[in-house]
N, CA, C and O atoms as CSV, one atom per row, in Angstrom:
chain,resi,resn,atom,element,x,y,z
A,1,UNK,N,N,14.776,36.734,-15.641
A,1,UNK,CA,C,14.596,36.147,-14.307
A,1,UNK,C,C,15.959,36.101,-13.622
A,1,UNK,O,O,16.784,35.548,-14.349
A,2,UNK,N,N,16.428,36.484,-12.523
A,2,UNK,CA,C,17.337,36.440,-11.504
A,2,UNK,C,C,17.523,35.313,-11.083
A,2,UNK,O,O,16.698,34.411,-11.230
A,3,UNK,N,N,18.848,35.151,-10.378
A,3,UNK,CA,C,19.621,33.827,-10.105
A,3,UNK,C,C,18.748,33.494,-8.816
A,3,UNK,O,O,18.342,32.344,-8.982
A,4,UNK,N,N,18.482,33.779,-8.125
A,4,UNK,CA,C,17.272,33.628,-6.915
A,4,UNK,C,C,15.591,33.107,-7.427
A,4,UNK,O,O,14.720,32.461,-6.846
A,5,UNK,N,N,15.640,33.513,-8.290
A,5,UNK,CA,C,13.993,33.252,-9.033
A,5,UNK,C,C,13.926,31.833,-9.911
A,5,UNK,O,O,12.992,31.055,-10.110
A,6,UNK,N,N,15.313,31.831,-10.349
A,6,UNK,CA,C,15.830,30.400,-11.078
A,6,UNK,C,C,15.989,29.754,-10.394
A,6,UNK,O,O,15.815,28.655,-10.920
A,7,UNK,N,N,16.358,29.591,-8.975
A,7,UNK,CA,C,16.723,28.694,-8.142
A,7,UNK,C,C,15.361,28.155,-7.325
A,7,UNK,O,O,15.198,26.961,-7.072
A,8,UNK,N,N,14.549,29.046,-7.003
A,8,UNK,CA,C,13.328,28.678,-6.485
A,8,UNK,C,C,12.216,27.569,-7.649
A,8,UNK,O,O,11.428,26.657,-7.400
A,9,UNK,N,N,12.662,28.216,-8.920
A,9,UNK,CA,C,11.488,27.796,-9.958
A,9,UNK,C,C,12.063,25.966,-9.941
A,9,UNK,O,O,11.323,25.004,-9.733
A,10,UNK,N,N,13.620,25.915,-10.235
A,10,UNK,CA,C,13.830,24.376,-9.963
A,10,UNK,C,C,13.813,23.671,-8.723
A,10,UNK,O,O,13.750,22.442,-8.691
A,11,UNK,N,N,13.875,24.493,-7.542
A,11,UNK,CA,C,13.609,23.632,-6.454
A,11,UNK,C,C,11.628,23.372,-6.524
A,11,UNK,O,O,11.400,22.215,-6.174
A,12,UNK,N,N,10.718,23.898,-6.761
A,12,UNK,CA,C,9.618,24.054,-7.032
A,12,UNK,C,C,9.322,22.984,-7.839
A,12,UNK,O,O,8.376,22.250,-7.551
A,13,UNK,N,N,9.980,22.800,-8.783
A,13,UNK,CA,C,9.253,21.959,-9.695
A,13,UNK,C,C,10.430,20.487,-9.345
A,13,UNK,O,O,10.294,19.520,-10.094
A,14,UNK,N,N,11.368,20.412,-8.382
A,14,UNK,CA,C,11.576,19.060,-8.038
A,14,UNK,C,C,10.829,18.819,-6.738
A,14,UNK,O,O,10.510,17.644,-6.557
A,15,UNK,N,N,10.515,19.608,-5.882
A,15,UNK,CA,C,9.810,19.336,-4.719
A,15,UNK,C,C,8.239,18.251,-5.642
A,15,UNK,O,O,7.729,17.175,-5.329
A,16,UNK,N,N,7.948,19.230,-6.810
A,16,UNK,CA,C,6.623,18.798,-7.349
A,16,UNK,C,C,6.731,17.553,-7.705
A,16,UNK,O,O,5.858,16.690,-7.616
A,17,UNK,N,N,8.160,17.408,-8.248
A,17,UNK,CA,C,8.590,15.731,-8.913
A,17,UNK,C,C,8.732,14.612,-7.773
A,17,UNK,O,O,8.336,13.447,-7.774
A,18,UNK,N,N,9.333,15.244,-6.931
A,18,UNK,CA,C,9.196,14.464,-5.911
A,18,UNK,C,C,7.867,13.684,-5.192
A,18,UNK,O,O,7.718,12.481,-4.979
A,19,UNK,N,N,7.168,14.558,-4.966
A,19,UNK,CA,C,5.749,14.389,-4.358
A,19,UNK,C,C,4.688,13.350,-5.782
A,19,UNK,O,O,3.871,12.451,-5.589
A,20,UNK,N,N,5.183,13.995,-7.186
A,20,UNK,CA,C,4.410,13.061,-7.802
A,20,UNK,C,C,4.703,11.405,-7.861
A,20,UNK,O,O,3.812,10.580,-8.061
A,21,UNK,N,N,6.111,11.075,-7.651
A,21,UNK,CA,C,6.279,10.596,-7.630
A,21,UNK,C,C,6.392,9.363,-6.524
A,21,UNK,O,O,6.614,8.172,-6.744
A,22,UNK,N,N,6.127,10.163,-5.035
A,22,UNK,CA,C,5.918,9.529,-3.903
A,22,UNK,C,C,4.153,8.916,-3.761
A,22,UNK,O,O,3.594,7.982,-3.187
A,23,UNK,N,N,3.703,10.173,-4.733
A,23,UNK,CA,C,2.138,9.816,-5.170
A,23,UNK,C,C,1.616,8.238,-5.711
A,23,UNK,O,O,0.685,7.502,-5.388
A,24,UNK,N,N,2.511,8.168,-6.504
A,24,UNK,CA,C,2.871,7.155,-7.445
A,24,UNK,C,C,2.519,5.838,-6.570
A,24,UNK,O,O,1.601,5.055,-6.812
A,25,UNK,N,N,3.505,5.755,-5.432
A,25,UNK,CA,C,4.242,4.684,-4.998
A,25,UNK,C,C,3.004,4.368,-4.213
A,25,UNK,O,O,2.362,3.331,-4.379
A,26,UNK,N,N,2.683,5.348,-3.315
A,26,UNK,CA,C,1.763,5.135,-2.659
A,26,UNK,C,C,0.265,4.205,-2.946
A,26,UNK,O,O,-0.270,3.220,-2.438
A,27,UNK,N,N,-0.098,5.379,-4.326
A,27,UNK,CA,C,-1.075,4.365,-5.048
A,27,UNK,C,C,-0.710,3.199,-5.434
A,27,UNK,O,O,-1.621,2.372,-5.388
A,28,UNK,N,N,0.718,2.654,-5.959
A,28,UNK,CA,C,0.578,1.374,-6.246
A,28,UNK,C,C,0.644,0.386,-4.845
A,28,UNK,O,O,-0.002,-0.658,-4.749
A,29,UNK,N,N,1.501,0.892,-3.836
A,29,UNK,CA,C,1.016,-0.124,-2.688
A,29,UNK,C,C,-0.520,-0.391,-2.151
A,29,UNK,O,O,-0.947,-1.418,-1.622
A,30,UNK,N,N,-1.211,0.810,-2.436
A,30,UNK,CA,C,-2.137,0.447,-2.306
A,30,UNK,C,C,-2.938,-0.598,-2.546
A,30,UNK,O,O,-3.487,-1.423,-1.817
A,31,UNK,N,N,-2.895,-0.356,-4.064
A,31,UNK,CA,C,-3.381,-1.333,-5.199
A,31,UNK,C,C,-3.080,-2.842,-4.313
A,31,UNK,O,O,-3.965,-3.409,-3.672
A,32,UNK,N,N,-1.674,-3.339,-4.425
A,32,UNK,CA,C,-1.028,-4.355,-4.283
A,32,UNK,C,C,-1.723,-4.531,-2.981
A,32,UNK,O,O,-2.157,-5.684,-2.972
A,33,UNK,N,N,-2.114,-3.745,-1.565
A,33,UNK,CA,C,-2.577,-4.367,-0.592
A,33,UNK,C,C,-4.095,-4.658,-0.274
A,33,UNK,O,O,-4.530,-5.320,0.669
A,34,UNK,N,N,-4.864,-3.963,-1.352
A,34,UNK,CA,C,-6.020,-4.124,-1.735
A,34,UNK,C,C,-5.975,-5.434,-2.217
A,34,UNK,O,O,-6.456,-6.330,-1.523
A,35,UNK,N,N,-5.403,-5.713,-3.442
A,35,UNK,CA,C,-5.635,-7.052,-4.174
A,35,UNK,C,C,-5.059,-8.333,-3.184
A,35,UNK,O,O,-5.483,-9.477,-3.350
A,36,UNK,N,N,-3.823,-7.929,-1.912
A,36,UNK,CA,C,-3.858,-8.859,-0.689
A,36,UNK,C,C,-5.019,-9.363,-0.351
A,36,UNK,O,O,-5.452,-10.510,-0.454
A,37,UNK,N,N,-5.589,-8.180,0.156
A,37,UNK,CA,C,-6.845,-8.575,1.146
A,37,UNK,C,C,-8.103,-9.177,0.502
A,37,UNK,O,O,-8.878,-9.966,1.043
A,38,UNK,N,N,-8.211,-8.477,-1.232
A,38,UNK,CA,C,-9.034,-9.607,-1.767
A,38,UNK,C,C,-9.196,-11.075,-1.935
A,38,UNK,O,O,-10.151,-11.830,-1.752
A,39,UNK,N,N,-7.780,-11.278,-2.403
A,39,UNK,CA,C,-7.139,-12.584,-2.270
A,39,UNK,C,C,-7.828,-13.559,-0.828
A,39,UNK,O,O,-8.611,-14.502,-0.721
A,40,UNK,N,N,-6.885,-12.557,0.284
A,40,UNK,CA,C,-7.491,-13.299,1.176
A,40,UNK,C,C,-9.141,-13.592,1.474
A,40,UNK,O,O,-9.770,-14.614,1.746
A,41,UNK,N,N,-9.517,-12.155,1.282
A,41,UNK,CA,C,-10.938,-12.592,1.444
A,41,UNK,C,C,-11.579,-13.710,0.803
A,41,UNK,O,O,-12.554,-14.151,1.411
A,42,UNK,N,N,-11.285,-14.243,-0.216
A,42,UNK,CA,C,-12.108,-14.814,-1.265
A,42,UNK,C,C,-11.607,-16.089,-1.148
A,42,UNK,O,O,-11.525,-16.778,-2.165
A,43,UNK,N,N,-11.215,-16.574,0.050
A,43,UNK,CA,C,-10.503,-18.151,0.355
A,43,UNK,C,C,-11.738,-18.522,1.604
A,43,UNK,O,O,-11.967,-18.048,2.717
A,44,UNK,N,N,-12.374,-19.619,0.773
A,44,UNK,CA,C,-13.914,-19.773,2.292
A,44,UNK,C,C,-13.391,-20.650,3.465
A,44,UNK,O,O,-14.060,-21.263,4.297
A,45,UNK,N,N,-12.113,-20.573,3.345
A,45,UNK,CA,C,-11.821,-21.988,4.686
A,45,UNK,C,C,-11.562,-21.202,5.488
A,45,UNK,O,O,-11.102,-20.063,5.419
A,46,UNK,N,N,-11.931,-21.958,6.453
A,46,UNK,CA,C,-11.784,-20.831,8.036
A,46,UNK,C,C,-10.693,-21.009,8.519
A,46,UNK,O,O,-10.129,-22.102,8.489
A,47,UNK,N,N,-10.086,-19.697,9.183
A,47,UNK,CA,C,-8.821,-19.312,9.435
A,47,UNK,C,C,-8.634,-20.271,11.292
A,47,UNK,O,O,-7.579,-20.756,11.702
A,48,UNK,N,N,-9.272,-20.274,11.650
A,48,UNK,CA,C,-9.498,-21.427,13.090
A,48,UNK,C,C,-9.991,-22.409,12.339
A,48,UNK,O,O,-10.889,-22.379,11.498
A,49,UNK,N,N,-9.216,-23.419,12.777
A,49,UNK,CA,C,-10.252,-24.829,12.663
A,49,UNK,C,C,-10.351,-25.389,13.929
A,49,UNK,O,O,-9.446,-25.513,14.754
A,50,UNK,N,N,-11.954,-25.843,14.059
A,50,UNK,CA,C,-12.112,-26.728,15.138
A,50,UNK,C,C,-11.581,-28.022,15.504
A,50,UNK,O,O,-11.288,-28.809,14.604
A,51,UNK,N,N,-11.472,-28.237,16.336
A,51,UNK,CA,C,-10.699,-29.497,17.455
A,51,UNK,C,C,-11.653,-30.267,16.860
A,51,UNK,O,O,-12.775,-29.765,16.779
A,52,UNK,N,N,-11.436,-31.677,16.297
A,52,UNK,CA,C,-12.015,-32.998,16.341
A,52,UNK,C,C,-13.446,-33.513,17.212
A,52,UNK,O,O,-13.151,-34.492,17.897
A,53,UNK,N,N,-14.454,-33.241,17.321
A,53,UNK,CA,C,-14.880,-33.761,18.562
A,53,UNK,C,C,-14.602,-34.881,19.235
A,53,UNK,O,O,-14.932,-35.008,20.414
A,54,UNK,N,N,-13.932,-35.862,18.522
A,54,UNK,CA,C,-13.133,-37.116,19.342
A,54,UNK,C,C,-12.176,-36.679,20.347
A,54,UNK,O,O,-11.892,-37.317,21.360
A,55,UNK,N,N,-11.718,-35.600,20.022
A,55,UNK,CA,C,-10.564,-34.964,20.558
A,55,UNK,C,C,-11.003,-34.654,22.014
A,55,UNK,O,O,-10.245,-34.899,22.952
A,56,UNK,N,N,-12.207,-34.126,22.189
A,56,UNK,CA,C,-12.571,-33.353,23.395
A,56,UNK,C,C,-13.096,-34.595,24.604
A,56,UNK,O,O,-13.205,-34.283,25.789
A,57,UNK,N,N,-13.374,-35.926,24.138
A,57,UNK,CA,C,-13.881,-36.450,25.069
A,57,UNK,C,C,-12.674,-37.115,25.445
A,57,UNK,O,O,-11.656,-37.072,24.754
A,58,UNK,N,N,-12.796,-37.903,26.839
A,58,UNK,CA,C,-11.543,-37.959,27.647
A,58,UNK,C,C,-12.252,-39.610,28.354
A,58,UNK,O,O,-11.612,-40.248,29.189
């Protein structure tokens, strides 16, 4: 193999390392913002709370 064919085969297979590894990251933020939103979901108190009705009369 030629000095040109060697040079492509390691840029090739770090481009590949690269990308698996951006793969990686991706899926784990995922994960982590999935299990956010479960979190949040699974809290039953409501994100507004209503005004007092004592509050409203004048």
């Amino acid at each position: 193999m030629n000095s040109l064919g060697k040079k492509l085969f390691i840029a090739l297979f770090g481009l590949m390392a690269i990308g698996a590894i951006g793969g990686v990251m991706v899926a784990g933020y995922a994960v982590v913002i999935q299990d956010d939103v479960k979190s949040a979901s699974d809290n039953d108190a409501p994100s507004v709370v209503p005004a007092p009705s004592s509050a409203s009369t004048n």
